[in-house]
mmCIF file as Biopython writes it, N, C-alpha, C and O atoms, coordinates in Angstrom:
data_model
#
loop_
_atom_site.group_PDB
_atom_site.id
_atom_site.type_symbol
_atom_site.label_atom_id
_atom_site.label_alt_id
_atom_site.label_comp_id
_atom_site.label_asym_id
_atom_site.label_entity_id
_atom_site.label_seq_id
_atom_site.pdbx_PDB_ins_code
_atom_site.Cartn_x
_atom_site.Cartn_y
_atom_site.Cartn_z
_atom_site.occupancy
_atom_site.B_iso_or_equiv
_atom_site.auth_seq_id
_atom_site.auth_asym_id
_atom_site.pdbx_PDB_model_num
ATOM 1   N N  . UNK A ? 1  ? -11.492 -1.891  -23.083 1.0 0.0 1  A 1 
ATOM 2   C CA . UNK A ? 1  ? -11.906 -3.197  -22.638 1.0 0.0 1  A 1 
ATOM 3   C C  . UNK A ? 1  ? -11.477 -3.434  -21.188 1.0 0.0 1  A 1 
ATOM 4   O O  . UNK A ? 1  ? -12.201 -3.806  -20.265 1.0 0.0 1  A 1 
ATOM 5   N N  . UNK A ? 2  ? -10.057 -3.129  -21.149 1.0 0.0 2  A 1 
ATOM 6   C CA . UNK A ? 2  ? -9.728  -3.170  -19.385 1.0 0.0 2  A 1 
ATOM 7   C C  . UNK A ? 2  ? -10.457 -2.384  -18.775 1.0 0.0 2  A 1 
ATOM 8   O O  . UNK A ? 2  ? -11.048 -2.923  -17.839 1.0 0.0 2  A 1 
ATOM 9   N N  . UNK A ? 3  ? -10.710 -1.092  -18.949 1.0 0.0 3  A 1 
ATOM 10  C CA . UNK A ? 3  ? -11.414 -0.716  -18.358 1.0 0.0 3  A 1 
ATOM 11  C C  . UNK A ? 3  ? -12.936 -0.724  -17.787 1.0 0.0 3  A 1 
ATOM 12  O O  . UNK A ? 3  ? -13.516 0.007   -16.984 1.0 0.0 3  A 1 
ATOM 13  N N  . UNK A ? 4  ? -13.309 -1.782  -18.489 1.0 0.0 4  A 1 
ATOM 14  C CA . UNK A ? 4  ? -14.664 -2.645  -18.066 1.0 0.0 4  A 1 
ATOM 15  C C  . UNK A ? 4  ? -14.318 -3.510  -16.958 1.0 0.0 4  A 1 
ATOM 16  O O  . UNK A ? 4  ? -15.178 -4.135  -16.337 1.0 0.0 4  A 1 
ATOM 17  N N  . UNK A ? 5  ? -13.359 -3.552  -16.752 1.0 0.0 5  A 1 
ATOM 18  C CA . UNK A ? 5  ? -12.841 -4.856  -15.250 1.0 0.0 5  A 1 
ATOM 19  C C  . UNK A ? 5  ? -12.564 -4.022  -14.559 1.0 0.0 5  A 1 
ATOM 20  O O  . UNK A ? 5  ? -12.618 -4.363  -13.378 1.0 0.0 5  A 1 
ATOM 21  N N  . UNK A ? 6  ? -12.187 -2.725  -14.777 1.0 0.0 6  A 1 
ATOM 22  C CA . UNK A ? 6  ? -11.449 -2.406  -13.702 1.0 0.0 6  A 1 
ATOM 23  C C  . UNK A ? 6  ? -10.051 -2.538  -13.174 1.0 0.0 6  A 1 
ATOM 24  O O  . UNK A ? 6  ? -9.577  -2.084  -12.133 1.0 0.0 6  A 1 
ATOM 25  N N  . UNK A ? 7  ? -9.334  -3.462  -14.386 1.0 0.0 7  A 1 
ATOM 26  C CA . UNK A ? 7  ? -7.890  -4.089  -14.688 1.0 0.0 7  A 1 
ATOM 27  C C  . UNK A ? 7  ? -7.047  -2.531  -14.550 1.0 0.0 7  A 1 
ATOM 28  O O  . UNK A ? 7  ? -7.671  -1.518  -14.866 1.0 0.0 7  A 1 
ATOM 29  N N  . UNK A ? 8  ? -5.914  -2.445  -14.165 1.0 0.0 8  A 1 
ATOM 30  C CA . UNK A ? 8  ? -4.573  -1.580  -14.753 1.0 0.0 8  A 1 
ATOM 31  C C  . UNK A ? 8  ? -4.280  -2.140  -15.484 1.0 0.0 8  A 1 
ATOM 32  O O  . UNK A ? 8  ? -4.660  -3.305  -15.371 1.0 0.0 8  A 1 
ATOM 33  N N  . UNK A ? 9  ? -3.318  -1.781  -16.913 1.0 0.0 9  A 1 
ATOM 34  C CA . UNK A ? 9  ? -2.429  -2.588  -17.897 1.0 0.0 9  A 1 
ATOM 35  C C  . UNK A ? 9  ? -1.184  -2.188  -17.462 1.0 0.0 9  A 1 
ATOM 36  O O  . UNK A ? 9  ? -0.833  -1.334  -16.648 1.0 0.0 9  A 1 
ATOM 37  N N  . UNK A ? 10 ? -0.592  -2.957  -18.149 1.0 0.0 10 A 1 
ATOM 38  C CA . UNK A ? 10 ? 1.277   -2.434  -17.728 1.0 0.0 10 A 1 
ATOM 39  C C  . UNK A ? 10 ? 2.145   -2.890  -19.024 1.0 0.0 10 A 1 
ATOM 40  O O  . UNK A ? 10 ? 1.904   -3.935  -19.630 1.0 0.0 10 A 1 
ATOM 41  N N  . UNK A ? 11 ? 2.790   -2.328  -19.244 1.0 0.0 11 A 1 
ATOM 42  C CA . UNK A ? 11 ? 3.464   -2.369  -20.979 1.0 0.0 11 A 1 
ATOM 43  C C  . UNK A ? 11 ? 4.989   -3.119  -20.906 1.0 0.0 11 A 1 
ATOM 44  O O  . UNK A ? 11 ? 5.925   -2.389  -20.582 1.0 0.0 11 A 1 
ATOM 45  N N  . UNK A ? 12 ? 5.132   -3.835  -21.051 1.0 0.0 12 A 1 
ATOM 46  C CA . UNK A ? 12 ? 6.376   -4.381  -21.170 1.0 0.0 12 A 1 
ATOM 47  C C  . UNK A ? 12 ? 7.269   -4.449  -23.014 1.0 0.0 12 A 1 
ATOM 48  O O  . UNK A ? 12 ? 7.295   -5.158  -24.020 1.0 0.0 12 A 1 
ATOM 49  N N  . UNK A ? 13 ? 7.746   -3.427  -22.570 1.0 0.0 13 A 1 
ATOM 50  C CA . UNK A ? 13 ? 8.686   -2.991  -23.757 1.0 0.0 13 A 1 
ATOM 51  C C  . UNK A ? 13 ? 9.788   -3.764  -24.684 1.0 0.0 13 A 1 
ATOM 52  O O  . UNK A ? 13 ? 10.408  -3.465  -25.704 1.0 0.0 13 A 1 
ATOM 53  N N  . UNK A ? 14 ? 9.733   -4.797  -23.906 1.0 0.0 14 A 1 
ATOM 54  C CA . UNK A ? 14 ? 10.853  -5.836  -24.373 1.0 0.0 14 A 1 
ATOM 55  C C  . UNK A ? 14 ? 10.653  -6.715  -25.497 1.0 0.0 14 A 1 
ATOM 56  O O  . UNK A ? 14 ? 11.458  -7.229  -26.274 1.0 0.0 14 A 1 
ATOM 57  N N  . UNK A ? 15 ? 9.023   -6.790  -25.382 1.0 0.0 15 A 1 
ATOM 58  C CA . UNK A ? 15 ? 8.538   -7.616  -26.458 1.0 0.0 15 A 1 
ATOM 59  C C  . UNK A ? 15 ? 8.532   -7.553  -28.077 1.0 0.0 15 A 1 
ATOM 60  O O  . UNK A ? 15 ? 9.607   -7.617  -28.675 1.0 0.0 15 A 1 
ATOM 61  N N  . UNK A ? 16 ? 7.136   -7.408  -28.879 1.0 0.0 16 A 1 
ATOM 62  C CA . UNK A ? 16 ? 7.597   -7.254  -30.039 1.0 0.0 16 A 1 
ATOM 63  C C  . UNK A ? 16 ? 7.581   -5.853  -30.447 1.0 0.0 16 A 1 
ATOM 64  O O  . UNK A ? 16 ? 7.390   -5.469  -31.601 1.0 0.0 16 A 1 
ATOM 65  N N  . UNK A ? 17 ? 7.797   -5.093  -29.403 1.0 0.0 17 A 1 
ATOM 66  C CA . UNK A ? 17 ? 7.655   -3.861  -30.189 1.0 0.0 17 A 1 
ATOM 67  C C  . UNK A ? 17 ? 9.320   -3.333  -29.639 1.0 0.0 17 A 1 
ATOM 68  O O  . UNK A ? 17 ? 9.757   -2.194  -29.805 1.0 0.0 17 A 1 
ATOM 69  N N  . UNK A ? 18 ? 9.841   -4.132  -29.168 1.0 0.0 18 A 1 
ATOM 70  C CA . UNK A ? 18 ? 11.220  -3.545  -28.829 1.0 0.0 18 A 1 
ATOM 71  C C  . UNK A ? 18 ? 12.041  -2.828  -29.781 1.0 0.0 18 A 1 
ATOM 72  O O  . UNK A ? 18 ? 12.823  -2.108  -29.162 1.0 0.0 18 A 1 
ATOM 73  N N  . UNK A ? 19 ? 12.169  -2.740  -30.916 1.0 0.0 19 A 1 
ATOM 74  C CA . UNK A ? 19 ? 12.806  -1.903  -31.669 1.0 0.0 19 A 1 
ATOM 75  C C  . UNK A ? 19 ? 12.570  -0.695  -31.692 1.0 0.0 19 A 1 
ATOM 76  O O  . UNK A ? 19 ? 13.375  0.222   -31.851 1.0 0.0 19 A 1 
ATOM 77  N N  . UNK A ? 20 ? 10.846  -0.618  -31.446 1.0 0.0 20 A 1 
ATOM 78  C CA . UNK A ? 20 ? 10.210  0.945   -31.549 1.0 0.0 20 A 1 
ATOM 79  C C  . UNK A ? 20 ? 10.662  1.498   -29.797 1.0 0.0 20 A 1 
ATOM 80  O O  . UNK A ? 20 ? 11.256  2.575   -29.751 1.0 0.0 20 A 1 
ATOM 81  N N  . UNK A ? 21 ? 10.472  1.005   -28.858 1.0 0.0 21 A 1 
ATOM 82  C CA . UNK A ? 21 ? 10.138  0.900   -27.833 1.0 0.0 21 A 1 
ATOM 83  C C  . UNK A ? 21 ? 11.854  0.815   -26.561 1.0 0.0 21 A 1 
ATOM 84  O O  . UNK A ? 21 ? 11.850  0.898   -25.333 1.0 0.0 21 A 1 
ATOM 85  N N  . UNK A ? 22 ? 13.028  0.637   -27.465 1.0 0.0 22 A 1 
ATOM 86  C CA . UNK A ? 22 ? 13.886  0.585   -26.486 1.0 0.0 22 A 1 
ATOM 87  C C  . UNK A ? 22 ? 15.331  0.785   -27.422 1.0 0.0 22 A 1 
ATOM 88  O O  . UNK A ? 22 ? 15.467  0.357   -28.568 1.0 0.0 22 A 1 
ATOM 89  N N  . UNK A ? 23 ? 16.058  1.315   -26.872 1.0 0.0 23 A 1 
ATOM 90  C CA . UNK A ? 23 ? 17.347  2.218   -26.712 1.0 0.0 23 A 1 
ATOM 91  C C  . UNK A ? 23 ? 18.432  1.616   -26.081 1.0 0.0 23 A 1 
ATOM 92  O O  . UNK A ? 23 ? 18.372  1.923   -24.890 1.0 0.0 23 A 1 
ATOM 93  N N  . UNK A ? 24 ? 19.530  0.809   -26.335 1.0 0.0 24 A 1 
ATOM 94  C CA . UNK A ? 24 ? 20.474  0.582   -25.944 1.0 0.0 24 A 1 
ATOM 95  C C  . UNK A ? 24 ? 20.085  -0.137  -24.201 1.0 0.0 24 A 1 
ATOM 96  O O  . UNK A ? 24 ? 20.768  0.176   -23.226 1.0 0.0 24 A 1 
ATOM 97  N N  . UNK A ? 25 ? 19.085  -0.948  -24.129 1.0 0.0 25 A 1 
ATOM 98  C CA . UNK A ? 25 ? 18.987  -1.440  -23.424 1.0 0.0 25 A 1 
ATOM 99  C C  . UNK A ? 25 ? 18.334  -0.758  -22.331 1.0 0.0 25 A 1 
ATOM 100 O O  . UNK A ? 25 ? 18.731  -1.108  -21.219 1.0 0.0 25 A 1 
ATOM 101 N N  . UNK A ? 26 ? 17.359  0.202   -22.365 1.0 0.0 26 A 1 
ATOM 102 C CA . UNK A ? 26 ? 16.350  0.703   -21.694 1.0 0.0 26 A 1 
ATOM 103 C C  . UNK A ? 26 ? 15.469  1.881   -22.663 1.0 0.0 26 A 1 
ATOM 104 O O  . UNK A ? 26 ? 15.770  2.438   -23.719 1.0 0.0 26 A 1 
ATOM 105 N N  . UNK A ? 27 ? 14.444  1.958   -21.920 1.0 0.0 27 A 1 
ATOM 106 C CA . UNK A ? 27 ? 12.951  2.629   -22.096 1.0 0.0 27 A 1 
ATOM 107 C C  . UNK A ? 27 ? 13.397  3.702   -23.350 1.0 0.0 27 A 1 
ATOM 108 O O  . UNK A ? 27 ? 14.564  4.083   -23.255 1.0 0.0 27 A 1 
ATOM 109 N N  . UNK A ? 28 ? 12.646  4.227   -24.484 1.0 0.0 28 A 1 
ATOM 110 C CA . UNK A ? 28 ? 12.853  4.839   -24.910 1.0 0.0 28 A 1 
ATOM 111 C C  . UNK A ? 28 ? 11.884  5.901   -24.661 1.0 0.0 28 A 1 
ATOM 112 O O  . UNK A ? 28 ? 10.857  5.322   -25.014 1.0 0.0 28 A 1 
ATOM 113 N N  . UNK A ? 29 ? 11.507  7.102   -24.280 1.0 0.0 29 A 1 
ATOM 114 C CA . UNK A ? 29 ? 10.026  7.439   -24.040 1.0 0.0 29 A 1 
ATOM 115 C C  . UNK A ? 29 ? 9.407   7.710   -25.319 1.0 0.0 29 A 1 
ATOM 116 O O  . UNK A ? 29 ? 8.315   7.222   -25.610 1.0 0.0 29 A 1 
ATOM 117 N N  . UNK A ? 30 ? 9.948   8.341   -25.966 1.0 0.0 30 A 1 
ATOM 118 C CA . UNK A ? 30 ? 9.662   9.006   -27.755 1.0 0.0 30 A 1 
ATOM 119 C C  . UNK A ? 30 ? 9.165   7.766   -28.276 1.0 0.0 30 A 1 
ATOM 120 O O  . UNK A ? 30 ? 8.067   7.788   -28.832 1.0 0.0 30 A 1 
ATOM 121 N N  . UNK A ? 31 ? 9.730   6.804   -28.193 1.0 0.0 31 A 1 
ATOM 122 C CA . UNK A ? 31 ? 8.966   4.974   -29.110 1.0 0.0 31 A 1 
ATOM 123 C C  . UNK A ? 31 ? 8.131   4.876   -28.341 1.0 0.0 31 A 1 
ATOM 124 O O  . UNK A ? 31 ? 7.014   4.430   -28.603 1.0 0.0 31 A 1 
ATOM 125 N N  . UNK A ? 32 ? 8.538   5.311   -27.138 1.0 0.0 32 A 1 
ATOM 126 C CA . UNK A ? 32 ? 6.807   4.285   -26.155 1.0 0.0 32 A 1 
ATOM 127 C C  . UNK A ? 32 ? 5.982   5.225   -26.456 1.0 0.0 32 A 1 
ATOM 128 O O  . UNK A ? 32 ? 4.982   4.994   -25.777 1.0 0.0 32 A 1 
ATOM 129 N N  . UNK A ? 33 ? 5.858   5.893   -26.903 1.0 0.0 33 A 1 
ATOM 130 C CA . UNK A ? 33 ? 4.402   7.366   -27.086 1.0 0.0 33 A 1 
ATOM 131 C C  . UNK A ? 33 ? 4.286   7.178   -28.362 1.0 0.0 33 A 1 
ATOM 132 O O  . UNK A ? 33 ? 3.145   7.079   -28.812 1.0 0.0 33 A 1 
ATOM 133 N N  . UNK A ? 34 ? 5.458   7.079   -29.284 1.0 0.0 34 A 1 
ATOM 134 C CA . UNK A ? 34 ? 4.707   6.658   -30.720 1.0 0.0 34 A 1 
ATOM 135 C C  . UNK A ? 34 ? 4.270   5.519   -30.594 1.0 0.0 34 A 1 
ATOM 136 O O  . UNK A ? 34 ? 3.275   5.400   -31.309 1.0 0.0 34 A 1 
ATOM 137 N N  . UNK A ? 35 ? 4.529   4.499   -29.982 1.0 0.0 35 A 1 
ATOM 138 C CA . UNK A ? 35 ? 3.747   2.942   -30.046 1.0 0.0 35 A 1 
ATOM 139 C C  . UNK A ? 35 ? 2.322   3.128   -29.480 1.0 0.0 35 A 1 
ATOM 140 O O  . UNK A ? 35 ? 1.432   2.722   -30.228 1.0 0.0 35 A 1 
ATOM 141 N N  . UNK A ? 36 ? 1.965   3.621   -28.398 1.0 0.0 36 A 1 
ATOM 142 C CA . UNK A ? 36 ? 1.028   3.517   -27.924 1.0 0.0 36 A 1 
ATOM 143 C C  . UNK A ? 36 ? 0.041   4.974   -28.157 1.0 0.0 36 A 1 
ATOM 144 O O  . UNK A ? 36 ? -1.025  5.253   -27.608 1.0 0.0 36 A 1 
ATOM 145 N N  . UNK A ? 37 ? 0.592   5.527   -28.872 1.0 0.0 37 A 1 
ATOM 146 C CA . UNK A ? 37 ? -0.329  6.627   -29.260 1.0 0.0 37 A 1 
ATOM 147 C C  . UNK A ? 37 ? -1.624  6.512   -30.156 1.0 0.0 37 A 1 
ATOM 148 O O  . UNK A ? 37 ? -2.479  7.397   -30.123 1.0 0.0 37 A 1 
ATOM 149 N N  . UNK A ? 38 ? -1.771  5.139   -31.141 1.0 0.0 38 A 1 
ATOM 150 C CA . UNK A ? 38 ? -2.616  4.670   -31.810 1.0 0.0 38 A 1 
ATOM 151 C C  . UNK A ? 38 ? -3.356  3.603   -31.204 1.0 0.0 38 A 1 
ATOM 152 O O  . UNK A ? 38 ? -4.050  2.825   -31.858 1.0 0.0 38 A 1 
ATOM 153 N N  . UNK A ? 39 ? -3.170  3.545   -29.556 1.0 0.0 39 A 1 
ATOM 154 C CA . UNK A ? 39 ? -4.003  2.018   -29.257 1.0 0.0 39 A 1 
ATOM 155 C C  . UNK A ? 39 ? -4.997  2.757   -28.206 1.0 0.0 39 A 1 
ATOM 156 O O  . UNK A ? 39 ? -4.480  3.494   -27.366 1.0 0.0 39 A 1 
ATOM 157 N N  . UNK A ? 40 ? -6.100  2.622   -28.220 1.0 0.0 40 A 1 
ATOM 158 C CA . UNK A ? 40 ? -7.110  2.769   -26.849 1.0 0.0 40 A 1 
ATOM 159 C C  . UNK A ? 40 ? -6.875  2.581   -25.828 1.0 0.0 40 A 1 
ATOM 160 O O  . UNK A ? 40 ? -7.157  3.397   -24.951 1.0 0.0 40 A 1 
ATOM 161 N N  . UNK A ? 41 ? -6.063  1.034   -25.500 1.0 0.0 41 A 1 
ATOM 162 C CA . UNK A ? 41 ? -5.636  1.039   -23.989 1.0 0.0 41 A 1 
ATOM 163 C C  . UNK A ? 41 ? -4.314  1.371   -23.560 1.0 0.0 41 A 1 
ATOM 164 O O  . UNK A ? 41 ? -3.279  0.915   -24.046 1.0 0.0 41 A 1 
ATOM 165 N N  . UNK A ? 42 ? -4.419  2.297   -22.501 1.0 0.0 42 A 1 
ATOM 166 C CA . UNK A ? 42 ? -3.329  2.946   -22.405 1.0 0.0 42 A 1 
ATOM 167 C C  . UNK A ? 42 ? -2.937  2.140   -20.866 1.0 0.0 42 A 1 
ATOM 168 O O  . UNK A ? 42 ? -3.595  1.613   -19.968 1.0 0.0 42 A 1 
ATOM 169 N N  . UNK A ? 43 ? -1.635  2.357   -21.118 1.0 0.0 43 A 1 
ATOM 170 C CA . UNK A ? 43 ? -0.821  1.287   -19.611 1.0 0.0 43 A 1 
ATOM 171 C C  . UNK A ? 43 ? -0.714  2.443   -18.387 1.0 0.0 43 A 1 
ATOM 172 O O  . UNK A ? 43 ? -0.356  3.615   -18.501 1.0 0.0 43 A 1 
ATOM 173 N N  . UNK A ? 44 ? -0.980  1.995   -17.642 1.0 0.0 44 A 1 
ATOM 174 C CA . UNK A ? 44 ? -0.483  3.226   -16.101 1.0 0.0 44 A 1 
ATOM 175 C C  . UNK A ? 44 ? 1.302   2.925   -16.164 1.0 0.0 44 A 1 
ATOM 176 O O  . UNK A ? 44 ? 1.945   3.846   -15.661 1.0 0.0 44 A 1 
ATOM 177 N N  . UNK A ? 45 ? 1.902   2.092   -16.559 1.0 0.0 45 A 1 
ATOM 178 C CA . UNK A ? 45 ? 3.534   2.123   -16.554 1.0 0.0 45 A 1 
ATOM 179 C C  . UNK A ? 45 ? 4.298   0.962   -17.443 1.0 0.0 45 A 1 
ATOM 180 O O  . UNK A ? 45 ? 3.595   -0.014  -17.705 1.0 0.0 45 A 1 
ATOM 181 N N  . UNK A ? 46 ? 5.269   0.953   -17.800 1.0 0.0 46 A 1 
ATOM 182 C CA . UNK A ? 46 ? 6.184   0.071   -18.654 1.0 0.0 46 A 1 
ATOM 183 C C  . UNK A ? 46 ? 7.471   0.139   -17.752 1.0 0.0 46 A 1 
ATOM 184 O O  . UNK A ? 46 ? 7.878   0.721   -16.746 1.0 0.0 46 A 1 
ATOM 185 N N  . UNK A ? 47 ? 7.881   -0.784  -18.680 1.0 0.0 47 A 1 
ATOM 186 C CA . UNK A ? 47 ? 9.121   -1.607  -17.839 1.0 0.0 47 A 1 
ATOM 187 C C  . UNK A ? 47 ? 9.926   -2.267  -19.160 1.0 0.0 47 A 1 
ATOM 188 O O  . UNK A ? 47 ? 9.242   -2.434  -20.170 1.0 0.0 47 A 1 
ATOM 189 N N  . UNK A ? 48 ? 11.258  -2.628  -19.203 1.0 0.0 48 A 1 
ATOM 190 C CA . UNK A ? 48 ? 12.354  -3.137  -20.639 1.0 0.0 48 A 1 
ATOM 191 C C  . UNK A ? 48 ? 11.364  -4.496  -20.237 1.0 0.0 48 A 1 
ATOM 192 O O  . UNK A ? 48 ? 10.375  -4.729  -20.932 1.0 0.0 48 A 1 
ATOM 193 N N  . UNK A ? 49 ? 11.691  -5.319  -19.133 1.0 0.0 49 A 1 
ATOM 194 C CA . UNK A ? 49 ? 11.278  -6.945  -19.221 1.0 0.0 49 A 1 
ATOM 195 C C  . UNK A ? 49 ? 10.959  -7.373  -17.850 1.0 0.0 49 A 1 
ATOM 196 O O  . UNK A ? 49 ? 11.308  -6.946  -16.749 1.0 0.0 49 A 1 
ATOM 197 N N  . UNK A ? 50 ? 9.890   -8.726  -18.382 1.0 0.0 50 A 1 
ATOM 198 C CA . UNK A ? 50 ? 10.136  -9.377  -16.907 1.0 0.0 50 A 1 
ATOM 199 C C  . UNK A ? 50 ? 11.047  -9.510  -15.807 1.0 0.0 50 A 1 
ATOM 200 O O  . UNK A ? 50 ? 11.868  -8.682  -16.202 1.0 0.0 50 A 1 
ATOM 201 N N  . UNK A ? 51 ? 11.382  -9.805  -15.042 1.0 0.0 51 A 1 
ATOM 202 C CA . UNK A ? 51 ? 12.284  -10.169 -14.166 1.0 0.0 51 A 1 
ATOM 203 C C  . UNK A ? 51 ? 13.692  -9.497  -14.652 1.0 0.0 51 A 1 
ATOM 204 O O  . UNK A ? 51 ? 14.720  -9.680  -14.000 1.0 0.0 51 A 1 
#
């Protein structure tokens, strides 16, 4: 779908998938590839949180 705009996505890990997705307070890569391995849109980068 982003890719019909022409949008980048960007994954913010902090949210509800933080359990799968983060490690003692940063990035896990192994959760972020199992999380997003079942979704179509794929992010150009992630980050733990906003600001």
């Amino acid at each position: 779908m982003s890719e019909l705009l022409g949008c980048d996505r960007f994954f913010i890990a902090g949210g509800i998938h933080r359990d799968e997705t983060m490690r003692d307070g940063a990035l896990d890569p192994a959760g972020l590839e199992a999380v997003l391995a079942g979704s179509p849109v794929k992010p150009i980068a992630a980050m733990a949180a906003l600001g």
